[in-house]
PQR file of N, CA, C, O and H, with PARSE charges and radii, in Angstrom:
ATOM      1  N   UNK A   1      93.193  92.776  95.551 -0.4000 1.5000
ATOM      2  CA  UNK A   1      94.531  92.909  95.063 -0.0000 2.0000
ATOM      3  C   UNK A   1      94.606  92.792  93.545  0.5500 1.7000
ATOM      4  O   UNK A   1      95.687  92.812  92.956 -0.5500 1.4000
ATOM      5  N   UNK A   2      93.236  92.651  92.820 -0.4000 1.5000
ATOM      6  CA  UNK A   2      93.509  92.665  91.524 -0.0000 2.0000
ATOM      7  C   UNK A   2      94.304  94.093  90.887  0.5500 1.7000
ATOM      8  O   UNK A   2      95.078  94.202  89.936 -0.5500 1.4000
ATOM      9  H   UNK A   2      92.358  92.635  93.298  0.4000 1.0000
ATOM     10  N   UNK A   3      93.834  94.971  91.709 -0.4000 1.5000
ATOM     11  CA  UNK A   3      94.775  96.295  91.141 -0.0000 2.0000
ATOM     12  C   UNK A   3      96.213  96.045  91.089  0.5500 1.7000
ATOM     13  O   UNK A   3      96.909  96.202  90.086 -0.5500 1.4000
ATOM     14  H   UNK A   3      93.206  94.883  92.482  0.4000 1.0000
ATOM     15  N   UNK A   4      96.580  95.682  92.133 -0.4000 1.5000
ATOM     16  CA  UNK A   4      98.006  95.571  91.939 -0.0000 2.0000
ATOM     17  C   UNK A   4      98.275  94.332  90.602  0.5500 1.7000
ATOM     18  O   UNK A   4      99.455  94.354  90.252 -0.5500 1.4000
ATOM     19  H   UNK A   4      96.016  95.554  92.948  0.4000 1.0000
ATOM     20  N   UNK A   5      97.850  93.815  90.213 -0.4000 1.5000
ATOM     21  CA  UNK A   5      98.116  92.567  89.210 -0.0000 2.0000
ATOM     22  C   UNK A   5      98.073  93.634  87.924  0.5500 1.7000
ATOM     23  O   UNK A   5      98.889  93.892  87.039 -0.5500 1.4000
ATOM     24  H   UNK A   5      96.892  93.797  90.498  0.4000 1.0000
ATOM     25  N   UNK A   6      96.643  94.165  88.261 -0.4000 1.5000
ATOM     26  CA  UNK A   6      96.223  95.161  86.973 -0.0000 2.0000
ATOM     27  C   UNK A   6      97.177  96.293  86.436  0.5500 1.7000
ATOM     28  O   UNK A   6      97.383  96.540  85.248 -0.5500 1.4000
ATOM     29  H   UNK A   6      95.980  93.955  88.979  0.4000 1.0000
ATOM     30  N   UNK A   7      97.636  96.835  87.351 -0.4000 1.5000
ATOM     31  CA  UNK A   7      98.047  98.267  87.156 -0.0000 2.0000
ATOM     32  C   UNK A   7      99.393  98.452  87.307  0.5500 1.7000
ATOM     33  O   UNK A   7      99.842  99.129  86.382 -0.5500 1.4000
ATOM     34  H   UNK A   7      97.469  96.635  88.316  0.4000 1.0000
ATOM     35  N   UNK A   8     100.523  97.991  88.411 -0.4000 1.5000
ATOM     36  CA  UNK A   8     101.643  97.689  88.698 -0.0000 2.0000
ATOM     37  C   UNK A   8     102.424  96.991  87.534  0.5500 1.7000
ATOM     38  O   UNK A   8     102.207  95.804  87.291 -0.5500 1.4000
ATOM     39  H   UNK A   8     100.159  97.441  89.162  0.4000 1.0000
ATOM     40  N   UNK A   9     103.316  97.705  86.827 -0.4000 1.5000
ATOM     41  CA  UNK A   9     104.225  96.380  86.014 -0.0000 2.0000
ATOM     42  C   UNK A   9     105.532  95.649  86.581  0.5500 1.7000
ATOM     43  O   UNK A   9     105.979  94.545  86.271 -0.5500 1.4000
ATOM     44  H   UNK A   9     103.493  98.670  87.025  0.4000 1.0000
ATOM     45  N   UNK A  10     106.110  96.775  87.686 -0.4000 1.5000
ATOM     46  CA  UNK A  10     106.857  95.954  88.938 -0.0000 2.0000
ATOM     47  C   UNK A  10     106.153  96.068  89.913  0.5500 1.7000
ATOM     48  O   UNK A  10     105.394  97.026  90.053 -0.5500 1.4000
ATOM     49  H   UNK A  10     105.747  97.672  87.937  0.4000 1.0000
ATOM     50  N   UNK A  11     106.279  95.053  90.824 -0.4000 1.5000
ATOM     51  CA  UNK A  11     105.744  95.157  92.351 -0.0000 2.0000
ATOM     52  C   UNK A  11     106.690  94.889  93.313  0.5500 1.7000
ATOM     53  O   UNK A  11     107.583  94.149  92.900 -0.5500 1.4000
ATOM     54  H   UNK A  11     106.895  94.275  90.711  0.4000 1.0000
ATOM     55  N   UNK A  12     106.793  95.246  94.468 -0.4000 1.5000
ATOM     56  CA  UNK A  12     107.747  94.776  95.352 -0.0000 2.0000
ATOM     57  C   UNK A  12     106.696  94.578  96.709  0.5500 1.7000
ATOM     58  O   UNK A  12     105.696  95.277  96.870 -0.5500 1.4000
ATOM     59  H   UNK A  12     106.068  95.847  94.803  0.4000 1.0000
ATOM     60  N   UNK A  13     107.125  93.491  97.642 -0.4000 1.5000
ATOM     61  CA  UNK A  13     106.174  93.381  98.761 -0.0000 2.0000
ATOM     62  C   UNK A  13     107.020  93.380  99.666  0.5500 1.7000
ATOM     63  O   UNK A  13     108.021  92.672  99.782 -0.5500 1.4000
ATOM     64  H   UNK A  13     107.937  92.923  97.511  0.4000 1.0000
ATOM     65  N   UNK A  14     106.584  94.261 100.395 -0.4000 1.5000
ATOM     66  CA  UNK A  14     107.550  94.358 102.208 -0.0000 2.0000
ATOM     67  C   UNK A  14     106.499  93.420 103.199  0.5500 1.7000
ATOM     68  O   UNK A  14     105.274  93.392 103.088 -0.5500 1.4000
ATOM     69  H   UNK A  14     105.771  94.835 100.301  0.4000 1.0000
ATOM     70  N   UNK A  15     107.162  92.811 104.001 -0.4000 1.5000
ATOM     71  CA  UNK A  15     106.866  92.414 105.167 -0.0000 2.0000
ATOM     72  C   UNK A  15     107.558  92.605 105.699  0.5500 1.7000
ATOM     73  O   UNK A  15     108.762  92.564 105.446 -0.5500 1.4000
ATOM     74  H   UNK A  15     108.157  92.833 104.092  0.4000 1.0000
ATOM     75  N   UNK A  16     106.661  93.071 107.267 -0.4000 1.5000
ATOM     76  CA  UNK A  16     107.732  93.471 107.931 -0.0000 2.0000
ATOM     77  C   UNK A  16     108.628  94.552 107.790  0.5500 1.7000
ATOM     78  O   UNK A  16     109.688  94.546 108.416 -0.5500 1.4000
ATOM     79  H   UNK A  16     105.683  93.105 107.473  0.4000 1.0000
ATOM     80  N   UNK A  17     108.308  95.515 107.008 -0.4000 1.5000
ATOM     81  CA  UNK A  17     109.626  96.154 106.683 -0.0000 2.0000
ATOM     82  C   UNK A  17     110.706  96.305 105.763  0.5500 1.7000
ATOM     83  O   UNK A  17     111.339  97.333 105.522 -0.5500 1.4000
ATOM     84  H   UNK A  17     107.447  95.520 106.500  0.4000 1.0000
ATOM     85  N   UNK A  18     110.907  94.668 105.064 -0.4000 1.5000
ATOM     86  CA  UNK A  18     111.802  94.345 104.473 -0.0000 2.0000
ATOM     87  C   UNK A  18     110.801  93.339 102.987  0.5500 1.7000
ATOM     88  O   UNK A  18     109.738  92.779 102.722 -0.5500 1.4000
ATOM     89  H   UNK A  18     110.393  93.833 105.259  0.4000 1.0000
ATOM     90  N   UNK A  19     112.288  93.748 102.386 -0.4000 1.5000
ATOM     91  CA  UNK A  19     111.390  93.704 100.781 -0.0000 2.0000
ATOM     92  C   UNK A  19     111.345  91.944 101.248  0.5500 1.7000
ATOM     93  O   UNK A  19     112.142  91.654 102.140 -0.5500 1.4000
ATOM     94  H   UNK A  19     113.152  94.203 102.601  0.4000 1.0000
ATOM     95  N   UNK A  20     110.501  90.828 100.717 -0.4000 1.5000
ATOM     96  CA  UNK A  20     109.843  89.682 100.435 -0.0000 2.0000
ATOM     97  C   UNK A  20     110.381  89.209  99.597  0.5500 1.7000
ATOM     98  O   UNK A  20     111.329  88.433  99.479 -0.5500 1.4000
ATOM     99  H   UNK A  20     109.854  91.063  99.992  0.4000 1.0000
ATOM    100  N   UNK A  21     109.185  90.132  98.452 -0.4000 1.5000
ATOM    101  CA  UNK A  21     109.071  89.813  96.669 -0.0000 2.0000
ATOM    102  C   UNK A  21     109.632  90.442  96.214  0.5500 1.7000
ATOM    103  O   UNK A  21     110.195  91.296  96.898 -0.5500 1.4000
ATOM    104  H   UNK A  21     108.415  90.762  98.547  0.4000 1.0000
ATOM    105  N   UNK A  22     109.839  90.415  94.716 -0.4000 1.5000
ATOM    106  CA  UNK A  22     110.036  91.664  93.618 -0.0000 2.0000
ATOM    107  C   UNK A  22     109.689  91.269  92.101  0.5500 1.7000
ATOM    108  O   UNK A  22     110.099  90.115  91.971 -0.5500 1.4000
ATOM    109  H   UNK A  22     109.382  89.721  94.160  0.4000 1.0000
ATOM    110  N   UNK A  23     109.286  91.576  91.251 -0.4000 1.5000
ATOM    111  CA  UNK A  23     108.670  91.260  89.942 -0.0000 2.0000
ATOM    112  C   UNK A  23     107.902  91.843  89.386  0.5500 1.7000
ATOM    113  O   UNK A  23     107.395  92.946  89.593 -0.5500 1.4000
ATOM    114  H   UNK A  23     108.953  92.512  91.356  0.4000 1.0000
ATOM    115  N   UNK A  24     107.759  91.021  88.538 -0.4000 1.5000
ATOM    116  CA  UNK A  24     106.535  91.766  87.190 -0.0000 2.0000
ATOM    117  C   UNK A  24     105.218  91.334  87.833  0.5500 1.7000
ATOM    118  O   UNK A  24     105.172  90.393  88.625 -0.5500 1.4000
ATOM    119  H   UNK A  24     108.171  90.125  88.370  0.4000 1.0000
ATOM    120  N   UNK A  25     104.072  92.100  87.445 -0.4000 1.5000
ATOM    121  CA  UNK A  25     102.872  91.624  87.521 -0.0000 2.0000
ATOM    122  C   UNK A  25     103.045  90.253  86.639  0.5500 1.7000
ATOM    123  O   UNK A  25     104.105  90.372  87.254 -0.5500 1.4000
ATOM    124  H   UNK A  25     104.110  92.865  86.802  0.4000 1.0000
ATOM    125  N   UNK A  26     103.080  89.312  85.992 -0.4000 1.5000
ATOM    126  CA  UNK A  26     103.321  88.613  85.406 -0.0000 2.0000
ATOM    127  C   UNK A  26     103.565  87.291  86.012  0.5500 1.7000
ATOM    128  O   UNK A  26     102.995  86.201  85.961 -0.5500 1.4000
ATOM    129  H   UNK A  26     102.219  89.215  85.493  0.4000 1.0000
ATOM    130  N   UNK A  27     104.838  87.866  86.734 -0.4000 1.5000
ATOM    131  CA  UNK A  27     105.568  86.825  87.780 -0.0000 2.0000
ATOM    132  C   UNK A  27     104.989  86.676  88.759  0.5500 1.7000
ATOM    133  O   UNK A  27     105.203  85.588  89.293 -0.5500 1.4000
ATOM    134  H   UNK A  27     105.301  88.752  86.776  0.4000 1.0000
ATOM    135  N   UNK A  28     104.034  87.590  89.462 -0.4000 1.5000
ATOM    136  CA  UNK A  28     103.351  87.235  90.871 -0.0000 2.0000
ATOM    137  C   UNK A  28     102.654  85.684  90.572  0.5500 1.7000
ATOM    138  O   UNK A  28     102.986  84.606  91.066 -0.5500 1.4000
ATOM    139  H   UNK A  28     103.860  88.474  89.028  0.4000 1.0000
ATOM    140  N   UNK A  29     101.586  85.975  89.599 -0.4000 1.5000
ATOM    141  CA  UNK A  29     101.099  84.232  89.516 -0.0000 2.0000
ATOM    142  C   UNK A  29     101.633  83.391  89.658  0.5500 1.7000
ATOM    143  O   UNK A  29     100.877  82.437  89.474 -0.5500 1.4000
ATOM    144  H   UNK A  29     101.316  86.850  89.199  0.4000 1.0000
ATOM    145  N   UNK A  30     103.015  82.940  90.012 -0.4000 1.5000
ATOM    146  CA  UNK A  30     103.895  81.721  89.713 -0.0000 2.0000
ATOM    147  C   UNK A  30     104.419  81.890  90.848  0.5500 1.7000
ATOM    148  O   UNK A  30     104.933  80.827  91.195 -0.5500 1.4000
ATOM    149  H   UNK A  30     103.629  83.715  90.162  0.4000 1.0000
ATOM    150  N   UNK A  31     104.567  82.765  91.685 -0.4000 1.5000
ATOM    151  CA  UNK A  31     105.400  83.112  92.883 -0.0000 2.0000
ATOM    152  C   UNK A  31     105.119  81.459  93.924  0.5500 1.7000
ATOM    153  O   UNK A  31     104.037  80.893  94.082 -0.5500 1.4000
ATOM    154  H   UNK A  31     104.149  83.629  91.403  0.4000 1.0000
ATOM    155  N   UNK A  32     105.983  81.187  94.277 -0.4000 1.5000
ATOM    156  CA  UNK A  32     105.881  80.611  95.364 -0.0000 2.0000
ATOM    157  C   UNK A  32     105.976  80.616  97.014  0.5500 1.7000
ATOM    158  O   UNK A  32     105.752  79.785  97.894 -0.5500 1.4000
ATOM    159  H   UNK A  32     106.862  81.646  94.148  0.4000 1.0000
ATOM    160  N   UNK A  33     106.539  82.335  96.962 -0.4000 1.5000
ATOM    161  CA  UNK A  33     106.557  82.791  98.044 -0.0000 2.0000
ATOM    162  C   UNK A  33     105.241  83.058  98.763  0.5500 1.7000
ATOM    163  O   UNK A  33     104.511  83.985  98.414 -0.5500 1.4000
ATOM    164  H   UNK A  33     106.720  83.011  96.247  0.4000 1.0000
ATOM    165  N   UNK A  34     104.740  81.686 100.448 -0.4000 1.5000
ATOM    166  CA  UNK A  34     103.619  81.829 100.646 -0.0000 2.0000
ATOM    167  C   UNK A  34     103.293  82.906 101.736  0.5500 1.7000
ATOM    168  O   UNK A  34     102.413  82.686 102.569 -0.5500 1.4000
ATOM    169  H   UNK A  34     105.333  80.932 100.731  0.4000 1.0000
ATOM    170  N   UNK A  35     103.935  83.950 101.725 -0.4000 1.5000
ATOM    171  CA  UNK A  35     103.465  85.647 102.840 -0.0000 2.0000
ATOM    172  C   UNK A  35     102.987  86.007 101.464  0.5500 1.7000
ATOM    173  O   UNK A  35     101.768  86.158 101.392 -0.5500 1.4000
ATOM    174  H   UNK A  35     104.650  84.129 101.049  0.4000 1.0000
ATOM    175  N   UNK A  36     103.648  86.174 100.384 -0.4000 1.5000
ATOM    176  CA  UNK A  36     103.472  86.690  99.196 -0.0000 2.0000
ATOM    177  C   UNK A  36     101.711  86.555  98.707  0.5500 1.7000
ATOM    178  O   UNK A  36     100.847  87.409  98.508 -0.5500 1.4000
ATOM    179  H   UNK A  36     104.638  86.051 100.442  0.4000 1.0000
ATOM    180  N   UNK A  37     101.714  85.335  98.654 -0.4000 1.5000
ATOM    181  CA  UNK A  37     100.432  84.640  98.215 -0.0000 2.0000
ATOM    182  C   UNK A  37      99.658  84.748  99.165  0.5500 1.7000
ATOM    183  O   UNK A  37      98.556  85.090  98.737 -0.5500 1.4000
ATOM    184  H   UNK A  37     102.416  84.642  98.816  0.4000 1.0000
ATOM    185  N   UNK A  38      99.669  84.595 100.576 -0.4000 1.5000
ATOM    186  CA  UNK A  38      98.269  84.205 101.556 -0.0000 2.0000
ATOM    187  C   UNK A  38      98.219  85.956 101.470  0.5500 1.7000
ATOM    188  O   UNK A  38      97.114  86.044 102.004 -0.5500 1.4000
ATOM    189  H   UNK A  38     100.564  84.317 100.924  0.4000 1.0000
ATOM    190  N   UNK A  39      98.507  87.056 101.260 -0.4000 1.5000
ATOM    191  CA  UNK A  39      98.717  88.354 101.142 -0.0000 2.0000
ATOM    192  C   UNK A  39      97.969  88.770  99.890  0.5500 1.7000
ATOM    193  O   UNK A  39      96.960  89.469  99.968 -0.5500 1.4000
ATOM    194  H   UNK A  39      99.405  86.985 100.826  0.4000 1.0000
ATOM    195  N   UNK A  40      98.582  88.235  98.447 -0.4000 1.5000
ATOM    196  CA  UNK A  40      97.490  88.693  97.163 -0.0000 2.0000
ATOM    197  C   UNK A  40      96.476  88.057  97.238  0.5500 1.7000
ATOM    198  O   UNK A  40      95.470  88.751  97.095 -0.5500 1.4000
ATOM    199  H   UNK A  40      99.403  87.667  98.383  0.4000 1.0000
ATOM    200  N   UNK A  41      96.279  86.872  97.426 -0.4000 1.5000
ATOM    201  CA  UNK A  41      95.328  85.501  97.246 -0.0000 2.0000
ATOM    202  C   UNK A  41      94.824  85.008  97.912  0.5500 1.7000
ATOM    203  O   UNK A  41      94.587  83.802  97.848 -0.5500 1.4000
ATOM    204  H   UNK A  41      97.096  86.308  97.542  0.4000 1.0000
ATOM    205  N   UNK A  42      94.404  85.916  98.978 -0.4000 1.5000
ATOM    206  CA  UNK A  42      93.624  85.908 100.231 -0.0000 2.0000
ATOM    207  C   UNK A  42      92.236  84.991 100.561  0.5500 1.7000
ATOM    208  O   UNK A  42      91.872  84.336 101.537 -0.5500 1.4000
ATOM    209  H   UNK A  42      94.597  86.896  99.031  0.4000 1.0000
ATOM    210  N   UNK A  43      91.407  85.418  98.674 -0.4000 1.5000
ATOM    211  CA  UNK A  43      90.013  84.410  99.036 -0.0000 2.0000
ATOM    212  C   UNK A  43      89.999  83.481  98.208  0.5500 1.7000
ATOM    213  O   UNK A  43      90.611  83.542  97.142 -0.5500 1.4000
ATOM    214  H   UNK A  43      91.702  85.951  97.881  0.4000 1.0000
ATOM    215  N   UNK A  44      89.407  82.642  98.522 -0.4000 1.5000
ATOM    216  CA  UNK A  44      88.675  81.191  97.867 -0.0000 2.0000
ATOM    217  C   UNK A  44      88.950  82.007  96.130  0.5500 1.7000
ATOM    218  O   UNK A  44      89.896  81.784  95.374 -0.5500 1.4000
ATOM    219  H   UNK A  44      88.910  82.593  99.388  0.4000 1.0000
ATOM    220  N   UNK A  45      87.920  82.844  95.930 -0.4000 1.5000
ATOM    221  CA  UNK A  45      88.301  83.285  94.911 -0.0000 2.0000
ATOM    222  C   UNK A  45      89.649  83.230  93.833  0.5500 1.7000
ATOM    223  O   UNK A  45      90.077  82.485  92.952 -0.5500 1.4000
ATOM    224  H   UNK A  45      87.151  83.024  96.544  0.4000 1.0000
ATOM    225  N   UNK A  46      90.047  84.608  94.545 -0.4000 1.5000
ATOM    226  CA  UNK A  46      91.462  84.645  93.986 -0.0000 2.0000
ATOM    227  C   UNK A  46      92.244  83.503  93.958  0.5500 1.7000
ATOM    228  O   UNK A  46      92.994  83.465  92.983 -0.5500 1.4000
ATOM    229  H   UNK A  46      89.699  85.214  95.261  0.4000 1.0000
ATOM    230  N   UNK A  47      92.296  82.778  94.540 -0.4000 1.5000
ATOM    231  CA  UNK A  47      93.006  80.925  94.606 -0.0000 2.0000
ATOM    232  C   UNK A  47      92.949  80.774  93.701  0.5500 1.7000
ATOM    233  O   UNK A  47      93.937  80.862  92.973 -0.5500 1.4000
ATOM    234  H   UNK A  47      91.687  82.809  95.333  0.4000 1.0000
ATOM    235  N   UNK A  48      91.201  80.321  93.067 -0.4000 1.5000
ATOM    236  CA  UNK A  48      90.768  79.685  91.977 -0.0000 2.0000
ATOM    237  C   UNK A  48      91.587  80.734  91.030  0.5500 1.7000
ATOM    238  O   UNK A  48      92.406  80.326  90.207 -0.5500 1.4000
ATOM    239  H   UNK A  48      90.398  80.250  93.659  0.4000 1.0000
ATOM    240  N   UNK A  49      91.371  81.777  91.169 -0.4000 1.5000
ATOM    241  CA  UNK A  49      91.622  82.425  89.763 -0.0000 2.0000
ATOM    242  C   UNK A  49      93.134  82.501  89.159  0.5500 1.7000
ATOM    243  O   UNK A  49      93.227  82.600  87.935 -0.5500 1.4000
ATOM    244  H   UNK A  49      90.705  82.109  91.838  0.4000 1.0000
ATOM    245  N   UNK A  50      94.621  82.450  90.137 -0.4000 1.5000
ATOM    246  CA  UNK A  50      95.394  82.307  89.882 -0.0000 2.0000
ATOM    247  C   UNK A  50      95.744  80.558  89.671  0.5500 1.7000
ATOM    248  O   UNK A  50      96.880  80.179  89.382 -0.5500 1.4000
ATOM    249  H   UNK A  50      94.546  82.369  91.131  0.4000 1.0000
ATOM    250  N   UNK A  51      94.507  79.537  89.879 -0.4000 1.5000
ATOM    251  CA  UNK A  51      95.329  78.242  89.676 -0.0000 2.0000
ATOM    252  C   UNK A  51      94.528  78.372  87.751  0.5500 1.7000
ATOM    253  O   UNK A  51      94.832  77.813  86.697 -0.5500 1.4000
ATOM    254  H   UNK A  51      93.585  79.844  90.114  0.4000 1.0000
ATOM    255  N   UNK A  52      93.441  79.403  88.132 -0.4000 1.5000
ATOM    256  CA  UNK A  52      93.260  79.248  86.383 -0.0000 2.0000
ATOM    257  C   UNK A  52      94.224  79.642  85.113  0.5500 1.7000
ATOM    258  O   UNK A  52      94.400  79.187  83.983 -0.5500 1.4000
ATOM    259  H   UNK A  52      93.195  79.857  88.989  0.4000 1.0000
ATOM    260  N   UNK A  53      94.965  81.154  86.194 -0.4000 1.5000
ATOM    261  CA  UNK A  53      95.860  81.495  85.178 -0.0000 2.0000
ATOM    262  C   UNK A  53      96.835  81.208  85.045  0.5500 1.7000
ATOM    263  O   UNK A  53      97.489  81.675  84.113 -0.5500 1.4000
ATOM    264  H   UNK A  53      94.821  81.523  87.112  0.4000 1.0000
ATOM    265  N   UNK A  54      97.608  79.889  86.335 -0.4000 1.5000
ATOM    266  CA  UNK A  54      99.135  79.145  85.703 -0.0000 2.0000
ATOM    267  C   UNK A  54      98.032  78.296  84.774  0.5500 1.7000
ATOM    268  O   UNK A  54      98.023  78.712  83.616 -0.5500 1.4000
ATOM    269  H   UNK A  54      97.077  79.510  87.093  0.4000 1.0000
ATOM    270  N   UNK A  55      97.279  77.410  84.978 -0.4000 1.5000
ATOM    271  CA  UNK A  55      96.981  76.573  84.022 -0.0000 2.0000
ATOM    272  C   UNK A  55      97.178  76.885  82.798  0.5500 1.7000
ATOM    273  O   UNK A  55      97.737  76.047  82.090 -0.5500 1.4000
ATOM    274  H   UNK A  55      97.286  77.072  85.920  0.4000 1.0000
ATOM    275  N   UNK A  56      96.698  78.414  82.109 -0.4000 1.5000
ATOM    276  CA  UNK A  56      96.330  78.615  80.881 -0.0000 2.0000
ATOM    277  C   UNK A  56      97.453  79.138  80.435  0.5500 1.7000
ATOM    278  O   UNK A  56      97.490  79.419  79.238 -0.5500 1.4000
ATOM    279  H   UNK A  56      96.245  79.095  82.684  0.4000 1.0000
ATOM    280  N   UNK A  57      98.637  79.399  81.272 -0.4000 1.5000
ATOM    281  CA  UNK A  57      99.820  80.011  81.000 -0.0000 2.0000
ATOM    282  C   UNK A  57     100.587  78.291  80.667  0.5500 1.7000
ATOM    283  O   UNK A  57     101.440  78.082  79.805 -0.5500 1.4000
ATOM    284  H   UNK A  57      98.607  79.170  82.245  0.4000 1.0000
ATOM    285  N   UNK A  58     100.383  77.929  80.993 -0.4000 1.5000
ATOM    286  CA  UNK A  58     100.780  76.423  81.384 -0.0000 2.0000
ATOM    287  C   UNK A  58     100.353  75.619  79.756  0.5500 1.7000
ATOM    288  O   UNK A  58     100.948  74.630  79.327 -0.5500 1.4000
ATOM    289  H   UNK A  58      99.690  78.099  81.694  0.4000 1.0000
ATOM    290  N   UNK A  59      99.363  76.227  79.142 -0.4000 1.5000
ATOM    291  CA  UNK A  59      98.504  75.244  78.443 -0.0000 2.0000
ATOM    292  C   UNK A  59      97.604  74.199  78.835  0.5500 1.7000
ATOM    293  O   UNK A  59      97.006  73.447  78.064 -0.5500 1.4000
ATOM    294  H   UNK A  59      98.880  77.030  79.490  0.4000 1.0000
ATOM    295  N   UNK A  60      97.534  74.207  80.416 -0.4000 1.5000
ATOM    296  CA  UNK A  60      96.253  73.025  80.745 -0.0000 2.0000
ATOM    297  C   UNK A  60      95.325  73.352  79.553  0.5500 1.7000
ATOM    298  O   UNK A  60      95.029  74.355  78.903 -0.5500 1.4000
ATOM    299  H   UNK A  60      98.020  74.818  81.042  0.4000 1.0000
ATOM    300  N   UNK A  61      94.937  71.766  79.571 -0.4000 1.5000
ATOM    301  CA  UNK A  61      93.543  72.915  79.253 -0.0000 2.0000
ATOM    302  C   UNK A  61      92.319  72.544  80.467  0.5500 1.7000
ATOM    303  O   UNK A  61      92.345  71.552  81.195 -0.5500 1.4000
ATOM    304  H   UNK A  61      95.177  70.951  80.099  0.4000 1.0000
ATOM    305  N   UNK A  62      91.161  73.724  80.461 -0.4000 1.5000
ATOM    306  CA  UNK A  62      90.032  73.875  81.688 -0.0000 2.0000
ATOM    307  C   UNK A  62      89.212  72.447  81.226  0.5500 1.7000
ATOM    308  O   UNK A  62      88.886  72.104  80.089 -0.5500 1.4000
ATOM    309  H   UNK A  62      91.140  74.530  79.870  0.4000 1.0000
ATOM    310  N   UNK A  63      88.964  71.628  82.732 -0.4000 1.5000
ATOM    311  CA  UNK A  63      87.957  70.480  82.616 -0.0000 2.0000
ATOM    312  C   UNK A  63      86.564  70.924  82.652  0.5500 1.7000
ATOM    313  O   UNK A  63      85.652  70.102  82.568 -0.5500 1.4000
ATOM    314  H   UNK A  63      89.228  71.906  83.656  0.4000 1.0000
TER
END
């Protein structure tokens, strides 16, 4: 699903049929909607990689 992050500047997600989400690539990272998320952010991976990019959006900084 990195394409859609990549390439999409709105996204909208149907489940079911019916719209979910709606936003910027931008906004998906922060989404709290979890069809939304267990849907983009499917692996171990991607997890890690969106808790890296609220962090850095966030200003954590990486331990």
């Amino acid at each position: 699903m990195n394409s859609v992050m990549e390439i999409g500047d709105h996204i909208v997600y149907l489940h079911q049929g019916h719209k979910q989400w709606e936003g910027s690539n931008k906004d998906i990272i922060f989404s709290k909607d979890e069809l939304l998320n267990n849907f983009i952010f499917a692996s171990d991976f991607l997890q890690d990689a969106k808790q890296m990019r609220m962090m850095e959006a966030n200003g954590t900084p990486r331990s």
